[in-house]
N, CA, C and O atoms as a GROMACS GRO file, in nm:
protein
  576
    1UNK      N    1  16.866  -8.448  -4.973
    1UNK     CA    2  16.781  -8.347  -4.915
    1UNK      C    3  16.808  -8.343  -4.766
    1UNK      O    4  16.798  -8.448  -4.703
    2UNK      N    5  16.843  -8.221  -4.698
    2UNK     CA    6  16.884  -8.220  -4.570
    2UNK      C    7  16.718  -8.209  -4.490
    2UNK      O    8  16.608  -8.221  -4.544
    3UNK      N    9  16.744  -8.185  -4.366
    3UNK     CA   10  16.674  -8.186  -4.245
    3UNK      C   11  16.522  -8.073  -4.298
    3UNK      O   12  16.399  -8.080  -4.301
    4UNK      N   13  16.659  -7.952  -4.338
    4UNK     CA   14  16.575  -7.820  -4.350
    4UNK      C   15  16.470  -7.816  -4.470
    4UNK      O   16  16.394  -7.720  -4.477
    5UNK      N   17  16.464  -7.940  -4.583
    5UNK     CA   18  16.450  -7.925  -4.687
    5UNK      C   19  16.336  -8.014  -4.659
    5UNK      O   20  16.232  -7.991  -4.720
    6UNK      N   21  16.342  -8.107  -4.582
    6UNK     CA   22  16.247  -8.223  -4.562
    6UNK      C   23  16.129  -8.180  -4.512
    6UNK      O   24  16.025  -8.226  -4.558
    7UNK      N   25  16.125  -8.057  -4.379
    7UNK     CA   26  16.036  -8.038  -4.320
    7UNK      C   27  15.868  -7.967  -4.383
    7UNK      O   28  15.749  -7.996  -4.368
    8UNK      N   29  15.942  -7.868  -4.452
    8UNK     CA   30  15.816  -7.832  -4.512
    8UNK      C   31  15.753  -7.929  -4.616
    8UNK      O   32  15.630  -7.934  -4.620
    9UNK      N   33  15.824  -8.001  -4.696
    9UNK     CA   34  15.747  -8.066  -4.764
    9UNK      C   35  15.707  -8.216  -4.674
    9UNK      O   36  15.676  -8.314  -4.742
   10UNK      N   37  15.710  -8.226  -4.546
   10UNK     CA   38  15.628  -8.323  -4.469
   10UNK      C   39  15.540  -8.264  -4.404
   10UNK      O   40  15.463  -8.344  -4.351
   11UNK      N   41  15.512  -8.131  -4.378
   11UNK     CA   42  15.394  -8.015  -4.325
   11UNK      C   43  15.297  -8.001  -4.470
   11UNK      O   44  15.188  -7.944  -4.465
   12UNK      N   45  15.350  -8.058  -4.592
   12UNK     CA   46  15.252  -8.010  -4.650
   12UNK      C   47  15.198  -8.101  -4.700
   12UNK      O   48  15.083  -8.084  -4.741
   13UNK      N   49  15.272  -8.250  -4.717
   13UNK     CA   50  15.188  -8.378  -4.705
   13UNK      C   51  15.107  -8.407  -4.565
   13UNK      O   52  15.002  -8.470  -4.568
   14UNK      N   53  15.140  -8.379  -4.490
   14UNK     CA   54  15.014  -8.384  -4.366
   14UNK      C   55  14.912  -8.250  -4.383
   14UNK      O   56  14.822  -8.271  -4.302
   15UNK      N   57  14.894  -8.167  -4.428
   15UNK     CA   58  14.819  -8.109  -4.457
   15UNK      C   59  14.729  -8.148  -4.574
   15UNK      O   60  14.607  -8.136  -4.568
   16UNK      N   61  14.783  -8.188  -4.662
   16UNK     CA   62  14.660  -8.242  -4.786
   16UNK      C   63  14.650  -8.367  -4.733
   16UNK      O   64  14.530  -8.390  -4.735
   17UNK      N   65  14.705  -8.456  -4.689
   17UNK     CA   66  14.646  -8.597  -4.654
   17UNK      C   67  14.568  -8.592  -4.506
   17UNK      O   68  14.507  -8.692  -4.468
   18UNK      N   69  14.571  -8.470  -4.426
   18UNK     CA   70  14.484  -8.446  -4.273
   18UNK      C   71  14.354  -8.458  -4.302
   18UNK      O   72  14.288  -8.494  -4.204
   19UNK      N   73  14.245  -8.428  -4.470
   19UNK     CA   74  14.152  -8.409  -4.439
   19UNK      C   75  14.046  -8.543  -4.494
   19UNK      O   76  13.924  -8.560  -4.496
   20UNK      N   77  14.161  -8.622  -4.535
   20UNK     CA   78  14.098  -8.769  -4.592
   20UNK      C   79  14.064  -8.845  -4.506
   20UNK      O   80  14.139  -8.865  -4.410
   21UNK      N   81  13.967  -8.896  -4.514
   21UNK     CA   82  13.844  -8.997  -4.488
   21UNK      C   83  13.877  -9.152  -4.513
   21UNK      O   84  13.888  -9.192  -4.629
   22UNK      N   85  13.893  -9.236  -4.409
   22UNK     CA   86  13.948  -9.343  -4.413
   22UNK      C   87  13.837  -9.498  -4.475
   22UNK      O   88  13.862  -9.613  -4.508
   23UNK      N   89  13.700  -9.406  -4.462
   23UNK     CA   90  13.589  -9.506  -4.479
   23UNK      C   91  13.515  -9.409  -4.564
   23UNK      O   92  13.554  -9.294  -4.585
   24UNK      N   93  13.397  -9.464  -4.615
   24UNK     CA   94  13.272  -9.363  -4.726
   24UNK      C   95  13.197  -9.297  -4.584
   24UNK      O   96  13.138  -9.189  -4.590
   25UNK      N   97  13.206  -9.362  -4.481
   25UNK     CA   98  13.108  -9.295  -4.377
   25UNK      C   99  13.190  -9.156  -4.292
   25UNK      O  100  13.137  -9.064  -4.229
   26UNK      N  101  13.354  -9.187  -4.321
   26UNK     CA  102  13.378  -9.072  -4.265
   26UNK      C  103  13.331  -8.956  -4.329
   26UNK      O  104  13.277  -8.859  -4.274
   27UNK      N  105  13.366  -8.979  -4.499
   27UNK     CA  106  13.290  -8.819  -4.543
   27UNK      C  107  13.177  -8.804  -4.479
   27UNK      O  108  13.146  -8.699  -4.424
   28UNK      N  109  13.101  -8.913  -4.481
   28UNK     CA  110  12.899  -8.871  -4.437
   28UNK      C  111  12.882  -8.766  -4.332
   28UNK      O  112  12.779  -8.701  -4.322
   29UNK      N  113  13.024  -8.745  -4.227
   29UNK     CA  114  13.019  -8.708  -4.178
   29UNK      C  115  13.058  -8.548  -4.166
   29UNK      O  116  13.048  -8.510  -4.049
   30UNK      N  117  13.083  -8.486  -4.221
   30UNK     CA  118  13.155  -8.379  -4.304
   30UNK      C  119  13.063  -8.302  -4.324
   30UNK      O  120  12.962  -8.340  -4.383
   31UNK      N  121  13.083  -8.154  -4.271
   31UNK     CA  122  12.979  -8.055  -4.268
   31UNK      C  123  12.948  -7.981  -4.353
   31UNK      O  124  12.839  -7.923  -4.357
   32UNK      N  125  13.060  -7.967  -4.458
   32UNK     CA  126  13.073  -7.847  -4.563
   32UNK      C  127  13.022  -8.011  -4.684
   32UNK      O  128  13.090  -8.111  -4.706
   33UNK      N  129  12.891  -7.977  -4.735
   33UNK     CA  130  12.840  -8.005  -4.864
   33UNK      C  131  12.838  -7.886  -4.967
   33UNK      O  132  12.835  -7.765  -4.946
   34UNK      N  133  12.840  -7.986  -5.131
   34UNK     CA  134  12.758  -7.815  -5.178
   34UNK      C  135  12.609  -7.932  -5.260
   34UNK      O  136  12.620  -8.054  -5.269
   35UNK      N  137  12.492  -7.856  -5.304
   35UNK     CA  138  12.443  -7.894  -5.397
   35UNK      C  139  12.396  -7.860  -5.527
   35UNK      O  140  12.354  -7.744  -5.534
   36UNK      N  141  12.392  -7.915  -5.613
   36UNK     CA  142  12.301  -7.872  -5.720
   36UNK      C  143  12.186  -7.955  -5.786
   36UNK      O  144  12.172  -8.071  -5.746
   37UNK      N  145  12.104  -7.908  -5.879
   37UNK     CA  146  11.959  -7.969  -5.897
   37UNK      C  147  11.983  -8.011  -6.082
   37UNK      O  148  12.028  -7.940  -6.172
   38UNK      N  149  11.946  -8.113  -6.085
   38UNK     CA  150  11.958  -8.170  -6.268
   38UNK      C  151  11.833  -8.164  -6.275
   38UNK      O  152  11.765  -8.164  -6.173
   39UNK      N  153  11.773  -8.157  -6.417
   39UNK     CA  154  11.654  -8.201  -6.475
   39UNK      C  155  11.617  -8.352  -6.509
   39UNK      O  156  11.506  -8.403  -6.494
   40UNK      N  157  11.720  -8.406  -6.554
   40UNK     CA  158  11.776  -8.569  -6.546
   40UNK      C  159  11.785  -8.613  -6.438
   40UNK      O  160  11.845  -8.576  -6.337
   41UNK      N  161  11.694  -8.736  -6.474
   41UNK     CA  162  11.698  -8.824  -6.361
   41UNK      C  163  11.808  -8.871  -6.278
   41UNK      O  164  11.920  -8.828  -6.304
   42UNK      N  165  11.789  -8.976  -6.155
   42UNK     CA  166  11.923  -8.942  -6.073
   42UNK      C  167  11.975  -9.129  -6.109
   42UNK      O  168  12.049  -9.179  -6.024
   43UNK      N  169  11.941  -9.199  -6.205
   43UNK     CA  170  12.027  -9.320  -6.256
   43UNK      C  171  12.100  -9.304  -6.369
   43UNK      O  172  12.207  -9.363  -6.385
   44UNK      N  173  12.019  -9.179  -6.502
   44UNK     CA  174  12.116  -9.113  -6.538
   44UNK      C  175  12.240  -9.014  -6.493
   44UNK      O  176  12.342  -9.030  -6.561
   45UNK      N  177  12.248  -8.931  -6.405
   45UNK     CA  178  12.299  -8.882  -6.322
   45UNK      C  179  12.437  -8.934  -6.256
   45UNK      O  180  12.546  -8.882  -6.231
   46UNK      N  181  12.364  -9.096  -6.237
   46UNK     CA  182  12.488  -9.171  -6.211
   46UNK      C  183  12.573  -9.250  -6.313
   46UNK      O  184  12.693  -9.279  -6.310
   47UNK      N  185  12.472  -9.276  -6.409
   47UNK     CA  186  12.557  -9.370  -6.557
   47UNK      C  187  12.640  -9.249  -6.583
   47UNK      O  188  12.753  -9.283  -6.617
   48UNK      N  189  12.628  -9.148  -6.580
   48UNK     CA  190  12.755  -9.021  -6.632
   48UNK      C  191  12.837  -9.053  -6.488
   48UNK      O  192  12.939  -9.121  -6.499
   49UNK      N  193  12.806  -9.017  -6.379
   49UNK     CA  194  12.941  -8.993  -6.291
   49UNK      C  195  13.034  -9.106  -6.331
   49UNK      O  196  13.154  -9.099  -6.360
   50UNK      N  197  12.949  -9.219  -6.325
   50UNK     CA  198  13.041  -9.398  -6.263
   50UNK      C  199  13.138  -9.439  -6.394
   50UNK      O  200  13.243  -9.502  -6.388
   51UNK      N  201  13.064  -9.378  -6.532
   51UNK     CA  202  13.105  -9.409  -6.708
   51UNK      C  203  13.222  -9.320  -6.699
   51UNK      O  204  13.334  -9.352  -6.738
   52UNK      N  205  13.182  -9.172  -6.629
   52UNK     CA  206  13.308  -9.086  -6.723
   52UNK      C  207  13.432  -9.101  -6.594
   52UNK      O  208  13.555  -9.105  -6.606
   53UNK      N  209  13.333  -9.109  -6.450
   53UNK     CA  210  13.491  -9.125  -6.333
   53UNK      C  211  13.596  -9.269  -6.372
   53UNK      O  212  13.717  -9.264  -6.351
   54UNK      N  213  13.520  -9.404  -6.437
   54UNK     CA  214  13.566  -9.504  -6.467
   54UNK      C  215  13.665  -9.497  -6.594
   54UNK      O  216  13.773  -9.554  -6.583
   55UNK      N  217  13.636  -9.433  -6.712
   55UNK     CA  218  13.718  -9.378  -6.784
   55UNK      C  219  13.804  -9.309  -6.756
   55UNK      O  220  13.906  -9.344  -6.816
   56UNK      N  221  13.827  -9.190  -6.665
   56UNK     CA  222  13.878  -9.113  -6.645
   56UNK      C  223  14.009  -9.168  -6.549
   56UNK      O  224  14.124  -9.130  -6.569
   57UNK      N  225  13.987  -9.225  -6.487
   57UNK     CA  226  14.066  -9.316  -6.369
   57UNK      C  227  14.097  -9.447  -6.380
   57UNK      O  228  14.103  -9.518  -6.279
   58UNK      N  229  14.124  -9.504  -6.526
   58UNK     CA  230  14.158  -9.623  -6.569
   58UNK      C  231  14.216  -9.706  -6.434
   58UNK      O  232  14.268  -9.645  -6.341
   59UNK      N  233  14.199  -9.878  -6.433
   59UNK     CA  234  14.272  -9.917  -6.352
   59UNK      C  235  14.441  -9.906  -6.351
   59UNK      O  236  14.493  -9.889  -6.461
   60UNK      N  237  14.498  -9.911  -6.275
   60UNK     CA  238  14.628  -9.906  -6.227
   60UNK      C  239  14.749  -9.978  -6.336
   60UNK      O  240  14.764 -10.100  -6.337
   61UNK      N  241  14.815  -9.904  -6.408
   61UNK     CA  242  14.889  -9.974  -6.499
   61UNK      C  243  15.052  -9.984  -6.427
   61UNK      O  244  15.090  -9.951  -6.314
   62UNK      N  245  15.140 -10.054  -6.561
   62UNK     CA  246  15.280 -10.055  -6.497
   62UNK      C  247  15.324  -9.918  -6.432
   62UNK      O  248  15.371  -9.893  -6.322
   63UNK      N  249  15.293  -9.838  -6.541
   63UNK     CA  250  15.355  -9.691  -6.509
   63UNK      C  251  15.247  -9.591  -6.441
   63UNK      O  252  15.262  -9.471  -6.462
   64UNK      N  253  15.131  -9.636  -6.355
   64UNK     CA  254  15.052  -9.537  -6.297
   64UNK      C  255  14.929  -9.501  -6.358
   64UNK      O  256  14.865  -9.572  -6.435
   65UNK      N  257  14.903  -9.395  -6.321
   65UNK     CA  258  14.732  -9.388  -6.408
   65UNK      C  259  14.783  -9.250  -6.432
   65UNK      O  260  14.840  -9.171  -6.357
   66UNK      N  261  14.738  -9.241  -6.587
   66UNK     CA  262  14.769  -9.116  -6.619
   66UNK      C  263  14.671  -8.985  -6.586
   66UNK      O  264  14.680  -8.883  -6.655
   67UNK      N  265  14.613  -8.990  -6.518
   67UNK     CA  266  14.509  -8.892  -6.497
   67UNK      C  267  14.577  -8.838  -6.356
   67UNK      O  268  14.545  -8.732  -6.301
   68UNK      N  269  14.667  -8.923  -6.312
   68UNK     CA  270  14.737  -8.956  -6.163
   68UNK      C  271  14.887  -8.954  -6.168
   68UNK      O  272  14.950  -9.000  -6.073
   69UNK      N  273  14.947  -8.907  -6.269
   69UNK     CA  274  15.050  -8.913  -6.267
   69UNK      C  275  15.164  -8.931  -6.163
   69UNK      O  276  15.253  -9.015  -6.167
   70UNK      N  277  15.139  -8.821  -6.055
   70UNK     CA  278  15.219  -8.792  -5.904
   70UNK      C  279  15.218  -8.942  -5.824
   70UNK      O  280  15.264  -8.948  -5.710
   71UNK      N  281  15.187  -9.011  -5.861
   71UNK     CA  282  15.154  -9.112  -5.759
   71UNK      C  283  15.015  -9.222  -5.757
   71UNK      O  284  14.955  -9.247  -5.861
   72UNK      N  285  14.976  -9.279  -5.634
   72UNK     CA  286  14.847  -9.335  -5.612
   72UNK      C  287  14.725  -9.354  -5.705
   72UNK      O  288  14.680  -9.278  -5.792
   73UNK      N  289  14.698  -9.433  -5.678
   73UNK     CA  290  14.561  -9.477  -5.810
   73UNK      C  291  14.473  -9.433  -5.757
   73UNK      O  292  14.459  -9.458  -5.637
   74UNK      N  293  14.336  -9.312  -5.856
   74UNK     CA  294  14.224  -9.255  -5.836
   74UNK      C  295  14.126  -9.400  -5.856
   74UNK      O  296  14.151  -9.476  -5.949
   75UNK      N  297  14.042  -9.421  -5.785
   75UNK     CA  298  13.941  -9.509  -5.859
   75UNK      C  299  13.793  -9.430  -5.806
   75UNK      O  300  13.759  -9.377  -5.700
   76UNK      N  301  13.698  -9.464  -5.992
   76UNK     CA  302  13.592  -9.462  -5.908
   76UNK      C  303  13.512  -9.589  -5.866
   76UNK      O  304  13.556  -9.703  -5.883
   77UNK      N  305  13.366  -9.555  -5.795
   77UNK     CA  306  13.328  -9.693  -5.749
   77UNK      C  307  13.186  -9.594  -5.746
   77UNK      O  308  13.189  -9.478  -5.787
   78UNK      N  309  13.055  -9.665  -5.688
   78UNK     CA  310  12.936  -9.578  -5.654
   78UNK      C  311  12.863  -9.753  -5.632
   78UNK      O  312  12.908  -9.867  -5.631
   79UNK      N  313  12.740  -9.694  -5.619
   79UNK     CA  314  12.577  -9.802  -5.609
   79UNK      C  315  12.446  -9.720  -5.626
   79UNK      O  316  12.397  -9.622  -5.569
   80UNK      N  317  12.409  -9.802  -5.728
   80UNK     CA  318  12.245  -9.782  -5.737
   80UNK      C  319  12.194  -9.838  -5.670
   80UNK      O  320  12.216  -9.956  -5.643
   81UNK      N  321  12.044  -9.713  -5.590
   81UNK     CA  322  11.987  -9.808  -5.508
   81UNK      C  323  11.861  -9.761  -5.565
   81UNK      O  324  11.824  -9.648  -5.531
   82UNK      N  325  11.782  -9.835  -5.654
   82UNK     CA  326  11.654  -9.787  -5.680
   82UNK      C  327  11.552  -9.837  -5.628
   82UNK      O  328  11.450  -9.832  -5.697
   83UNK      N  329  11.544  -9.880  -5.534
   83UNK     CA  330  11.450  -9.908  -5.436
   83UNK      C  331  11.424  -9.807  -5.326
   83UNK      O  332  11.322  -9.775  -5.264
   84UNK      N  333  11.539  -9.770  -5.323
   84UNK     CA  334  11.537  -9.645  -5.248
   84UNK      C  335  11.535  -9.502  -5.254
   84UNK      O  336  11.514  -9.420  -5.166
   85UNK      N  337  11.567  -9.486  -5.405
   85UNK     CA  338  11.558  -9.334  -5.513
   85UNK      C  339  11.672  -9.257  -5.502
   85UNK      O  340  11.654  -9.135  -5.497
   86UNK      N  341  11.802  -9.306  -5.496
   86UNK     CA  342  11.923  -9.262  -5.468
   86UNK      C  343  12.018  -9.348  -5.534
   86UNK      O  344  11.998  -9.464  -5.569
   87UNK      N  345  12.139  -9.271  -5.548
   87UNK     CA  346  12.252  -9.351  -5.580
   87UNK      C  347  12.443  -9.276  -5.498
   87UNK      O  348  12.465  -9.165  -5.449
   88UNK      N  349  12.481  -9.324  -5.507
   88UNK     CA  350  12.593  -9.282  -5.439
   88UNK      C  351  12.740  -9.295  -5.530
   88UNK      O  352  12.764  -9.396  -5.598
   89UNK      N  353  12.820  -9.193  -5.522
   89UNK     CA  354  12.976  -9.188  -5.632
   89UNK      C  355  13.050  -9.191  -5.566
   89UNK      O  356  13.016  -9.159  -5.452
   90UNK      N  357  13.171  -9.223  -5.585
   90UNK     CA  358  13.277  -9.209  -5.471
   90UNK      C  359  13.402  -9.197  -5.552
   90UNK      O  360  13.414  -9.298  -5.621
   91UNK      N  361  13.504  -9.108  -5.572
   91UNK     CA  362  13.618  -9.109  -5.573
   91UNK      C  363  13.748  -9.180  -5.431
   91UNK      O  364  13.754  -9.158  -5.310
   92UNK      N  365  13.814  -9.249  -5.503
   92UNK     CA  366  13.907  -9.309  -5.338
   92UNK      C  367  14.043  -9.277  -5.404
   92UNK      O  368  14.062  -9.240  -5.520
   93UNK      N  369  14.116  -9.294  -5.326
   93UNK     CA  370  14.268  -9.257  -5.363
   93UNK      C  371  14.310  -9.434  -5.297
   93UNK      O  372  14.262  -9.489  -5.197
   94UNK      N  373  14.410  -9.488  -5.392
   94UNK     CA  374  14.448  -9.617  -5.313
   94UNK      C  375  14.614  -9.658  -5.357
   94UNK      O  376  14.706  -9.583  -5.392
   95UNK      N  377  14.610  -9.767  -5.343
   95UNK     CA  378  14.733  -9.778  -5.403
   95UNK      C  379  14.740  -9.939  -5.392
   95UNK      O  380  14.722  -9.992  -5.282
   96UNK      N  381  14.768 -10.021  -5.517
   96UNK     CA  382  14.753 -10.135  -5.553
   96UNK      C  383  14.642 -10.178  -5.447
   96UNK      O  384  14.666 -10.199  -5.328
   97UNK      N  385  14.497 -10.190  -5.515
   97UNK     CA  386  14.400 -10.260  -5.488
   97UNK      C  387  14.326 -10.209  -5.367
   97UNK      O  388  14.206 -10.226  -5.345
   98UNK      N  389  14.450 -10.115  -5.258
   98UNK     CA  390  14.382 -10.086  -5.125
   98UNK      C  391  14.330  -9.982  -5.108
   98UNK      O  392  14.401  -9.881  -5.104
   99UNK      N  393  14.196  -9.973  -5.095
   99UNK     CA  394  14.166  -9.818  -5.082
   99UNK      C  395  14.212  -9.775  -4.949
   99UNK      O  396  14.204  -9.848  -4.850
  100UNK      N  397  14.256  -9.668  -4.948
  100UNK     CA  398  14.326  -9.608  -4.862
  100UNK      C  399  14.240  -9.458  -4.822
  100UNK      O  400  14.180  -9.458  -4.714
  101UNK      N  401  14.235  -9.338  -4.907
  101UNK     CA  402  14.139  -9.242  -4.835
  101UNK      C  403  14.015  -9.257  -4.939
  101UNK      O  404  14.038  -9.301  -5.052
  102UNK      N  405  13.861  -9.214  -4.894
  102UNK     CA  406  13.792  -9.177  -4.950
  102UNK      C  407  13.747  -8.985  -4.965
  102UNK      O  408  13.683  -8.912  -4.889
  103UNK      N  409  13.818  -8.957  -5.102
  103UNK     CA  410  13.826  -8.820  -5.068
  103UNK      C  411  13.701  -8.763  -5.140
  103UNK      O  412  13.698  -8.642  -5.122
  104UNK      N  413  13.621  -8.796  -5.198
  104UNK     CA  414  13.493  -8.689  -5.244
  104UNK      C  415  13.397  -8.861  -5.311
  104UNK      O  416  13.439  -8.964  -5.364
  105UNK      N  417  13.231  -8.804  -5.263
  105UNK     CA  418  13.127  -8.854  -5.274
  105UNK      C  419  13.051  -8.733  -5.288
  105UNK      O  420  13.054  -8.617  -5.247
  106UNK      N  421  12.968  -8.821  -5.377
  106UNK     CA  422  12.837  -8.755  -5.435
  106UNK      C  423  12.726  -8.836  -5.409
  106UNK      O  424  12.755  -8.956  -5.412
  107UNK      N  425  12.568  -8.802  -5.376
  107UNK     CA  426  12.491  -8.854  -5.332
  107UNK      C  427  12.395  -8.790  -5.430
  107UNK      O  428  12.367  -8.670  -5.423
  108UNK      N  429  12.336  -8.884  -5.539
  108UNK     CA  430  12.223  -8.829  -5.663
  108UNK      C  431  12.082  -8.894  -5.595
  108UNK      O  432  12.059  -9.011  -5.566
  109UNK      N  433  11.995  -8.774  -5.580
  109UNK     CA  434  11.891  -8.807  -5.504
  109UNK      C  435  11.767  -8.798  -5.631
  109UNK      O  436  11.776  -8.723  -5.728
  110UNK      N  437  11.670  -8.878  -5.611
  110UNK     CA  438  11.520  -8.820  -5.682
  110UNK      C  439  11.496  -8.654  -5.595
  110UNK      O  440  11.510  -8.616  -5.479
  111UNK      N  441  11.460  -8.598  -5.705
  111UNK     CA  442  11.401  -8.463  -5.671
  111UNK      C  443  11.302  -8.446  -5.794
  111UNK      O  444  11.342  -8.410  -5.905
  112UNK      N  445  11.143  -8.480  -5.758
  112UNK     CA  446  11.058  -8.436  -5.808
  112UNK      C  447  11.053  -8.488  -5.952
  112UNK      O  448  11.022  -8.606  -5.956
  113UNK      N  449  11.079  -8.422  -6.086
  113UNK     CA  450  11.103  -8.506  -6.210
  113UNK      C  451  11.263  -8.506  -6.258
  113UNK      O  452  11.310  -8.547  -6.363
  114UNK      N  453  11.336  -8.439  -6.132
  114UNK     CA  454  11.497  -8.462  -6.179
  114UNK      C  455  11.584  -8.560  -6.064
  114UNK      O  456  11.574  -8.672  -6.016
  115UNK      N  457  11.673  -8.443  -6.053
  115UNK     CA  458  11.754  -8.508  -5.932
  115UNK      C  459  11.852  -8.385  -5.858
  115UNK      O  460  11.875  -8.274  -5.905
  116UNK      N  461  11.901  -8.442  -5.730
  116UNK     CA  462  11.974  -8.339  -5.646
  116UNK      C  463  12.106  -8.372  -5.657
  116UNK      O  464  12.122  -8.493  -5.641
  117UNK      N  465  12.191  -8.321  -5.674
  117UNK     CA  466  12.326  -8.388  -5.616
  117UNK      C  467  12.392  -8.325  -5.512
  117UNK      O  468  12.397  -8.202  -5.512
  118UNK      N  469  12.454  -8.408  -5.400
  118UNK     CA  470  12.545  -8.367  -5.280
  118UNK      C  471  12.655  -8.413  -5.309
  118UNK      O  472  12.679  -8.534  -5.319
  119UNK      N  473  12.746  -8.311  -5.327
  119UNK     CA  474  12.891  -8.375  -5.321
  119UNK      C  475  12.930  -8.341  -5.164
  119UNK      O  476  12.856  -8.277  -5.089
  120UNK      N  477  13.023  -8.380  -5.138
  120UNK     CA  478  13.105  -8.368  -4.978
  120UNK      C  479  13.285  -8.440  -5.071
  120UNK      O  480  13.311  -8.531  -5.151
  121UNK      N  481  13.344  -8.360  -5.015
  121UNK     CA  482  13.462  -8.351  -5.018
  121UNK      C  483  13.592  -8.360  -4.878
  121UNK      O  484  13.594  -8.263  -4.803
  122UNK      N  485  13.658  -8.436  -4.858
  122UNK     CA  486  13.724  -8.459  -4.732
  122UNK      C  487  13.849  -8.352  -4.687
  122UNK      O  488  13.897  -8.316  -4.580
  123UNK      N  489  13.867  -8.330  -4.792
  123UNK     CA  490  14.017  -8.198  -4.813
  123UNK      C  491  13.957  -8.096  -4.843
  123UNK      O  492  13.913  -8.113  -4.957
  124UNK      N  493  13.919  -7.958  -4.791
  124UNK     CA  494  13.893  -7.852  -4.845
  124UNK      C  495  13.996  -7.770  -4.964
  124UNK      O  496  13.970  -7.684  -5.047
  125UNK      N  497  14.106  -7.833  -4.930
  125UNK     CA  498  14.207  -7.744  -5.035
  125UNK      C  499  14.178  -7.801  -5.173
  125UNK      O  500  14.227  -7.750  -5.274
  126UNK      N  501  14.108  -7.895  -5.175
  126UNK     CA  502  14.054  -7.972  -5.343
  126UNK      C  503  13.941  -7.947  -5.356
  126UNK      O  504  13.891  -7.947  -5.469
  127UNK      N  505  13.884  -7.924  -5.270
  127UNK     CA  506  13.739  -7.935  -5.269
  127UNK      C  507  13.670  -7.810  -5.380
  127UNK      O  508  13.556  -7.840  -5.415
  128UNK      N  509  13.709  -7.714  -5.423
  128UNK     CA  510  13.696  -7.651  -5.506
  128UNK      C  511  13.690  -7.716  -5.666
  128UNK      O  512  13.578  -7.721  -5.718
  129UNK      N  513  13.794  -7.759  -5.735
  129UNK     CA  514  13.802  -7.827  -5.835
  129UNK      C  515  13.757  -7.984  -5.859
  129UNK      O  516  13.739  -8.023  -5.975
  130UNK      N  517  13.739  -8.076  -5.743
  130UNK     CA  518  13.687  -8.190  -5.748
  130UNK      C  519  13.518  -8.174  -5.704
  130UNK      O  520  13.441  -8.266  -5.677
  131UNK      N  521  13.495  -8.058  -5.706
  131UNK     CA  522  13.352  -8.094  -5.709
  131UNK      C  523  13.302  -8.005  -5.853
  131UNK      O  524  13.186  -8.030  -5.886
  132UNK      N  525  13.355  -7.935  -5.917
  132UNK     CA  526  13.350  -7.853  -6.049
  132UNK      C  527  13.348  -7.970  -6.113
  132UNK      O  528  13.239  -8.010  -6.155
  133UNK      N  529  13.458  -8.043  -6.132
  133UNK     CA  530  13.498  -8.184  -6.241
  133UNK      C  531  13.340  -8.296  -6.206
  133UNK      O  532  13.270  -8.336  -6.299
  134UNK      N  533  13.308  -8.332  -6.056
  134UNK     CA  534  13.201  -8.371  -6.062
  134UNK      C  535  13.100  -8.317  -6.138
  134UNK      O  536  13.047  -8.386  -6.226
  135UNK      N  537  13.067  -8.208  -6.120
  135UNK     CA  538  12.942  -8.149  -6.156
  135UNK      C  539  12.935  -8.100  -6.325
  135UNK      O  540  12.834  -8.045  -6.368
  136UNK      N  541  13.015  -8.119  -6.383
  136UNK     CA  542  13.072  -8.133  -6.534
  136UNK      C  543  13.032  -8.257  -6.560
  136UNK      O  544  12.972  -8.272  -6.666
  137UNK      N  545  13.056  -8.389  -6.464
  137UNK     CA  546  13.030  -8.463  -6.530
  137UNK      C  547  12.906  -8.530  -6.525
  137UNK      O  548  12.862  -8.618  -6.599
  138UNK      N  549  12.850  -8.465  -6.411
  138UNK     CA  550  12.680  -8.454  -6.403
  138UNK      C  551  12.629  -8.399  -6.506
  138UNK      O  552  12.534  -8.464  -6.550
  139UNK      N  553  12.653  -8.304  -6.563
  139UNK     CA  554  12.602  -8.193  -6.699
  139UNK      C  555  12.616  -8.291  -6.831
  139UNK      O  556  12.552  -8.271  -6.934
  140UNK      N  557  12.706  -8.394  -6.814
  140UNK     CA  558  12.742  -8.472  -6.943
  140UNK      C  559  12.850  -8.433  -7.010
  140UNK      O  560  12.859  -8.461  -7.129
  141UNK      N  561  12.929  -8.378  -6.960
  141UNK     CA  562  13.099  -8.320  -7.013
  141UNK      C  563  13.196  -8.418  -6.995
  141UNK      O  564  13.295  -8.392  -6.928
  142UNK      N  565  13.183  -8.516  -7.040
  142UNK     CA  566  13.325  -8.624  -7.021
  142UNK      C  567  13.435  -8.626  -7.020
  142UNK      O  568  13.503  -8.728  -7.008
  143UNK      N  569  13.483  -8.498  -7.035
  143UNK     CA  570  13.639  -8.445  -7.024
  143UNK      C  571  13.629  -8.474  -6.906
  143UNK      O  572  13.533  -8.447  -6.834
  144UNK      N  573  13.754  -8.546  -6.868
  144UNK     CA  574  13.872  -8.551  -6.790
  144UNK      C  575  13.965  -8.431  -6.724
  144UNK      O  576  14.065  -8.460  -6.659
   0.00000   0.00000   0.00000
């Protein structure tokens, strides 16, 4: 691959990797949320995100994670905090063991007899379809 061939496809890996989040607090910081409201509580809320993102994003095999084919291991991770009436999801992108970006969190709040969810997303160019796939799996849709 010559000079001419290299460039755009290194303009367009710095473009999808410009909007990742190196810590869970960089998303916190991130202006563009979206939300939506469940009738289900927000520990159910999370046994679906943490069950179906953990399935979905198997740990790291010889040949990759198939949900991940292109590369890097998806993992999920989250915490219940019921002392506090919240719980938190996190998708990370890593690669053997290191998390490397944190690209979309969800924040399942108590709301009244259900729950709220905030996703925030670090890449806007994903941010469309990784918060759909979240919110599917808030609804109880375990597809992958």
């Amino acid at each position: 691959m010559g000079i001419k061939a290299a460039l755009p496809a290194a303009a367009i890996a710095v473009l999808m990797a410009g909007g990742c989040a190196m810590s869970p607090e960089g998303l916190d910081s991130r202006d563009v949320a979206d939300s939506r409201s469940f009738s289900e509580s927000y520990e159910e809320i999370y046994r679906r995100l943490i069950e179906t993102g953990k399935s979905c994003n198997p740990p790291l095999r010889v040949f990759g994670n198939p949900a991940n084919p292109g590369g890097g291991q998806i993992e999920a991770e989250g915490e219940l905090h019921r002392d506090r009436g919240f719980a938190e999801f996190r998708l990370v992108a890593g690669s053997y063991g290191v998390r490397m970006n944190y690209f979309a969190s969800a924040r399942i709040e108590k709301s009244g007899s259900g729950s709220r969810v905030t996703i925030k997303v670090s890449n806007p160019l994903g941010a469309g379809p990784l918060s759909s796939r979240i919110y599917r799996w808030a609804s109880g849709d375990s597809s992958c």
